[in-house]
N, C-alpha and C positions, 0 to 999 in steps of 0.2 A: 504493500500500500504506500502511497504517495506520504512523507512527511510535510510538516507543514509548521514554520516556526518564523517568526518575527517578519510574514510577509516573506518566505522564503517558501516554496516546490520544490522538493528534492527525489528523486530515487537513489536508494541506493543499497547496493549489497551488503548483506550481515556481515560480508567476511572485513569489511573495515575498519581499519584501526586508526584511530583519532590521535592516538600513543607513538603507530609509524608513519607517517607520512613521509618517510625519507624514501617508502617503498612505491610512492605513486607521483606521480604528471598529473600536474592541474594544468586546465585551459580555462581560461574564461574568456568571453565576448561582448565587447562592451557598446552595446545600442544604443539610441536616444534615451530610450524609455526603460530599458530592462539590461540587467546582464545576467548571462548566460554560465555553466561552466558545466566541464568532463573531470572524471576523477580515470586515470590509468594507471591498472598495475602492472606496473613495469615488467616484472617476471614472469607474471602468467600472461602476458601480452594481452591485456583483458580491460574492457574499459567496465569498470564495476558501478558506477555513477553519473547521474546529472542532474542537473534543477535549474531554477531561477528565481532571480528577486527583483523587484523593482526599486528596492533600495539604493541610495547615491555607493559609491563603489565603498568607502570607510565605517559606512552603516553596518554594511553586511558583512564586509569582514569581522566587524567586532560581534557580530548576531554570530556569526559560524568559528567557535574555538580554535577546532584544527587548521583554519586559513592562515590561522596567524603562523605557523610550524614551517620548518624546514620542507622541503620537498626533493625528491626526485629531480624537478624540474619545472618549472613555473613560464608558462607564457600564452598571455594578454591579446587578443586578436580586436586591432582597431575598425569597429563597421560604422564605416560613415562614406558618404559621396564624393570622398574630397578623395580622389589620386587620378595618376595620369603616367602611360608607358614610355619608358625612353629604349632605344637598344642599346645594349650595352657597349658597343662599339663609339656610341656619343657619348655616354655620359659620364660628369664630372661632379665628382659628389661638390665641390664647391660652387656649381652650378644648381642642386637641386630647387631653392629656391625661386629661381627664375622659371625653372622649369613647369611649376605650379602656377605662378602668378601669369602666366603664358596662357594659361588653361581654362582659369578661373580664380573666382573671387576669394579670399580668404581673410579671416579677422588679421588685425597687426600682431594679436596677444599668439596667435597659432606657433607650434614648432612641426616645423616639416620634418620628416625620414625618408626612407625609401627603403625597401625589400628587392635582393636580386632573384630574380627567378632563372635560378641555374640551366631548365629545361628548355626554357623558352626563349633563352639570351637577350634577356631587359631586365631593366630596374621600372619597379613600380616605388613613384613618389608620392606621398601622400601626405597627409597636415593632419592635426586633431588639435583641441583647443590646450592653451596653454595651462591655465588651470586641470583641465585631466590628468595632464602629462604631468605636473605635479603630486597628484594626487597619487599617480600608480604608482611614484619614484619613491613615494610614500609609506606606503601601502605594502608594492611588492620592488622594493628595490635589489633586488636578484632576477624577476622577471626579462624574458625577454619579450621584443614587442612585432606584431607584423600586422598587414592589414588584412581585410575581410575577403578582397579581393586578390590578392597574394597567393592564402591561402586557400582558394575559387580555383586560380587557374592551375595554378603545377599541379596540384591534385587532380584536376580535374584531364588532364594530358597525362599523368601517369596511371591512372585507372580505366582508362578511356582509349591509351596511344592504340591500344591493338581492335578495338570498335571503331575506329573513325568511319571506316568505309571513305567515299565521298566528303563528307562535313556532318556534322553533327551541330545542333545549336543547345547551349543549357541554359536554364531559366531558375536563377535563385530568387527565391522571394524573401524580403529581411522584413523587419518592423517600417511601414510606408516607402518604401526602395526596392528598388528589384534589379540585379545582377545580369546581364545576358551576356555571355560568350559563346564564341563562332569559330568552329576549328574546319577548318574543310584541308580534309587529308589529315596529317599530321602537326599543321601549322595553323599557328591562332593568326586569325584573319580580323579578329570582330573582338574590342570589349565594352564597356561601356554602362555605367549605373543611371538609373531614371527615379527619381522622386515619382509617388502617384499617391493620390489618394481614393480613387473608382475603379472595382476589375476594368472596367472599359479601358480608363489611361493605359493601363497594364498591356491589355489586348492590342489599342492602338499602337504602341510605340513596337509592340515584337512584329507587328504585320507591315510595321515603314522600314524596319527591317530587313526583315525579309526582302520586302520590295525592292530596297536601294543596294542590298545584295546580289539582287537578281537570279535569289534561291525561289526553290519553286515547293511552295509551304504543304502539297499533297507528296512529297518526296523523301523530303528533308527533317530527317527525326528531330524531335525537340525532348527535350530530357530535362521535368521539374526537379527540384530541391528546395529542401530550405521549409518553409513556414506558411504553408498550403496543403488542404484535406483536399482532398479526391472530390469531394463532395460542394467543395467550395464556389462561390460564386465566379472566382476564376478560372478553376478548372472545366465550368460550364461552357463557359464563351471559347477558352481555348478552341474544347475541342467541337464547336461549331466552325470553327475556319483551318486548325490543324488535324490533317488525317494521322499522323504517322508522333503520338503524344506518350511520352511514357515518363516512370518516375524514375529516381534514381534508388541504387540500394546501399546496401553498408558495406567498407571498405574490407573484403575478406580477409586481409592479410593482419586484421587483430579477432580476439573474439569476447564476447558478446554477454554481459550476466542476465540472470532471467527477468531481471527488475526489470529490464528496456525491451521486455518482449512488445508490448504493447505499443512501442513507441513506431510510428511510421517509419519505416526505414531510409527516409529519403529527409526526415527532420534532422536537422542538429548538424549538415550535412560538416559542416566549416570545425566543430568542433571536434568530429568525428578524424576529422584531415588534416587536423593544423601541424602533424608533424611532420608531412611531405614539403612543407615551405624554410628553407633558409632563409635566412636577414643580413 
């Protein structure tokens, strides 16, 4: 059964020990509204937990004892709209700034990073506000950090590279944002995050898409993630306009406690993944 403590949802396996933590990988994801996290045990390659709170990030830590403890390994996945790809043959880490500011708008308080994606040969740059960024250095100053979309793509090319067929397109849905990448063959052709707040915006933006790809949307699979029921208003509309819609499943190469039976397999996708991404 689902825990439930200071505005915190949790599952989690009995076999956990609040005493080791030195034996497990935390991830958390940190959204407008909610964050997210995975508990992994490292030895048994087994991811035993997850939950969420809507608590500011220092809330919750202090609401959850064992967050405060050593770990395994500790890292923060930044989801917000704010990155942008360079290839790695350009870019100059004392450039990233401009890189952003290129791209779009950002507060003056923000600190920009960027993640390399070793697979894909680019850096993803990105901003989060500067107040967060204190808060995590805070909080978890062992953590490392990367962004939402970082951990999207090389995952998503390394569980994927031998599926490509043609192209494949994936559809992460986040708390009012939604993820789309475009791989045709082996090569990311397409990325790009959209604010919405209507399944229609949603629908709209994957069909101009398409359009402006010049994919042919009765062909070309589309593969959800992320933060959408089967059942949902967007997966209605999808598939009145996509024939070829399917969901994503969980990474085989860890396994699985029975606490997450229930859980869609196509939810959590980012936190499921975030160890396939360097920084």
């Amino acid at each position: 059964m689902p825990e439930t403590t200071d505005n915190i949802l949790s599952l989690i396996d009995e076999t956990f020990s609040g005493e080791e933590t030195s034996r497990y990988s935390l991830v958390l994801e940190i959204e407008m509204k909610k964050i997210s996290f995975s508990l992994l045990d490292v030895d048994k390659n087994k991811f035993i937990g997850i939950g969420y709170s809507f608590q500011p990030l220092q809330e919750m830590q202090g609401s959850i004892d064992w967050m405060c403890k050593p770990f395994h390994s500790k890292r923060i996945i930044i989801s917000n709209s704010k990155s942008t790809l360079i290839p790695a043959a350009l870019y100059s880490k004392e450039e990233k700034e401009s890189y952003l500011d290129f791209n779009m708008e950002r507060d003056k308080d923000d600190v920009v990073l960027s993640d390399r994606l070793e697979n894909l040969g680019v850096y993803n740059v990105y901003s989060l506000a500067g107040q967060l960024h204190q808060e995590i250095q805070l909080a978890f100053p062992d953590a490392s950090l990367c962004h939402v979309s970082s951990v999207l793509m090389e995952s998503l090319f390394v569980n994927y590279k031998n599926l490509m067929g043609n192209g494949r397109i994936f559809l992460n849905v986040r708390d009012e944002a939604f993820d789309l990448v475009v791989f045709q063959g082996k090569q990311l052709s397409y990325f790009n995050s959209f604010l919405f707040r209507a399944p229609e915006d949603l629908v709209y933006y994957v069909i101009f898409v398409i359009e402006q790809m010049n994919l042919n949307p009765e062909e070309t699979p589309i593969v959800l993630l992320g933060d959408t029921d089967k059942r949902s208003a967007i997966c209605d509309l999808l598939f009145r306009y996509i024939r070829n819609l399917d969901f994503a499943g969980r990474n085989e190469t860890f396994n699985y406690s029975y606490v997450l039976n229930d859980i869609p397999p196509h939810f959590y996708y980012t936190l499921f993944n975030s160890g396939q991404c360097g920084s």
